[in-house]
C-alpha positions in Angstrom: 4.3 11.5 21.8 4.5 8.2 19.8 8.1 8.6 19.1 9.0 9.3 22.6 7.2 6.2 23.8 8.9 4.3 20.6 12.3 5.4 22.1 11.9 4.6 25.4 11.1 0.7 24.5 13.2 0.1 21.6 16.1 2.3 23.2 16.6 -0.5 26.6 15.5 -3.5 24.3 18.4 -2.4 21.9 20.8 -2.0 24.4 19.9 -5.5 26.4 20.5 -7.0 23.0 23.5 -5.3 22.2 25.0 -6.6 26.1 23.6 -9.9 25.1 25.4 -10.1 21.6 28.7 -8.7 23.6 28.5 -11.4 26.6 27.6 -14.5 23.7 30.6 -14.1 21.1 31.5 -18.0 21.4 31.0 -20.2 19.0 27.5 -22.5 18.6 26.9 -25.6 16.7 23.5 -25.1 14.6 23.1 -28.8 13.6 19.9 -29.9 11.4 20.5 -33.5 12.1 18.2 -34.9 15.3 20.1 -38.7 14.7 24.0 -37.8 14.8 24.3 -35.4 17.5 28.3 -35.8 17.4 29.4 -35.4 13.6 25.9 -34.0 11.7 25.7 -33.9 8.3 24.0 -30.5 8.2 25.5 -28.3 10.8 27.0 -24.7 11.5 28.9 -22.9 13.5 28.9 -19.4 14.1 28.9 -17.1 17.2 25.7 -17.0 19.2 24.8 -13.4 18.5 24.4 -14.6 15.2 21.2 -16.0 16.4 19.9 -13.4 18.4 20.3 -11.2 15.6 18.2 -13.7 13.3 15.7 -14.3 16.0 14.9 -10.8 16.4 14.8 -10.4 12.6 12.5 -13.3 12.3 10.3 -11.9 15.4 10.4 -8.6 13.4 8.7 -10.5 10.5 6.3 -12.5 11.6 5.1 -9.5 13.4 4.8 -7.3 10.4 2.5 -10.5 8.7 0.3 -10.5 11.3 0.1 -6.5 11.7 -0.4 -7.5 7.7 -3.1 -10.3 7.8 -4.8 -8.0 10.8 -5.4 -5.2 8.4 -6.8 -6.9 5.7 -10.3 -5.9 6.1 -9.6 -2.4 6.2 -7.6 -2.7 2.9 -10.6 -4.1 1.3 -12.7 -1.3 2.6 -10.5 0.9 1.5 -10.5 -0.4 -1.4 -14.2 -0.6 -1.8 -14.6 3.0 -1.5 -11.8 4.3 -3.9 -13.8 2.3 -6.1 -17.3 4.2 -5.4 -15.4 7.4 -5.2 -14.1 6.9 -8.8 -17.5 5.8 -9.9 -19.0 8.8 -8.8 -15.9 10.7 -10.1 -16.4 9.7 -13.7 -20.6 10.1 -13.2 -19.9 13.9 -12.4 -17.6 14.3 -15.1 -19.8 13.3 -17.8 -23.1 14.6 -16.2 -20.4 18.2 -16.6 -19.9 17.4 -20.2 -23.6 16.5 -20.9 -23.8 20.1 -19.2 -21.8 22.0 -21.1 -22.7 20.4 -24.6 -26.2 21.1 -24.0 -25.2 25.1 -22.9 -23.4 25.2 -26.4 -25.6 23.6 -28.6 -29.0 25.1 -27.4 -27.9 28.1 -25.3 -31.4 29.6 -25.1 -32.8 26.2 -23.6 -33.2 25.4 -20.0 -31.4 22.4 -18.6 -33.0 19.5 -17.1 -32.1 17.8 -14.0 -32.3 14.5 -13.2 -35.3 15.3 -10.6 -37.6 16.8 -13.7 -36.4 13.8 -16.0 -37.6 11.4 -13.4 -41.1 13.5 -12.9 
């Protein structure tokens, strides 16, 4: 359902930028100068789809770093608990080993848990 909703936005918006890059092929000054408007010492020139392409692109960017920025809280959490889950990985692992050393080297003896070692 996501993907058909996906296609049904991006599909016009592609095509009203594609007509857009079609009807703007001329050539467009870019200057970087704001006190020599007629000869600029920085300027370009390229077709004007040329910038709707690179606004778009730009657009596409800044919206990924905010998506990016927004999440950041649940990357810490998420962080945060692979943390604990290792923790309590590596507790169980050796709590095993205690375990099974204790079955080899006194087979006849019973184990103790942690609830009759507190008691």
């Amino acid at each position: 359902m996501r993907k058909l909703i996906n296609i049904l936005i991006m599909l016009p918006l592609a095509v009203v930028l594609i007509v857009l890059c079609v009807a703007n092929r001329q050539n467009v000054r870019f200057s970087l100068d704001p006190f020599n408007t007629t000869e600029p010492a920085i300027s370009v020139t390229v077709p004007f789809f040329v910038f709707l392409f690179g606004a778009l692109l730009a657009g596409i960017i800044i919206g990924w770093i905010a998506n990016w920025m927004s999440q950041r809280k649940y990357r810490l959490e998420l962080r945060t608990k692979r943390s604990e889950v290792e923790r309590y990985r590596r507790q169980n692992e050796n709590q095993m080993r205690t375990e099974k050393a204790t079955r080899e080297f006194a087979p006849g003896l019973p184990l103790m848990t942690n609830s009759d070692k507190a008691a």
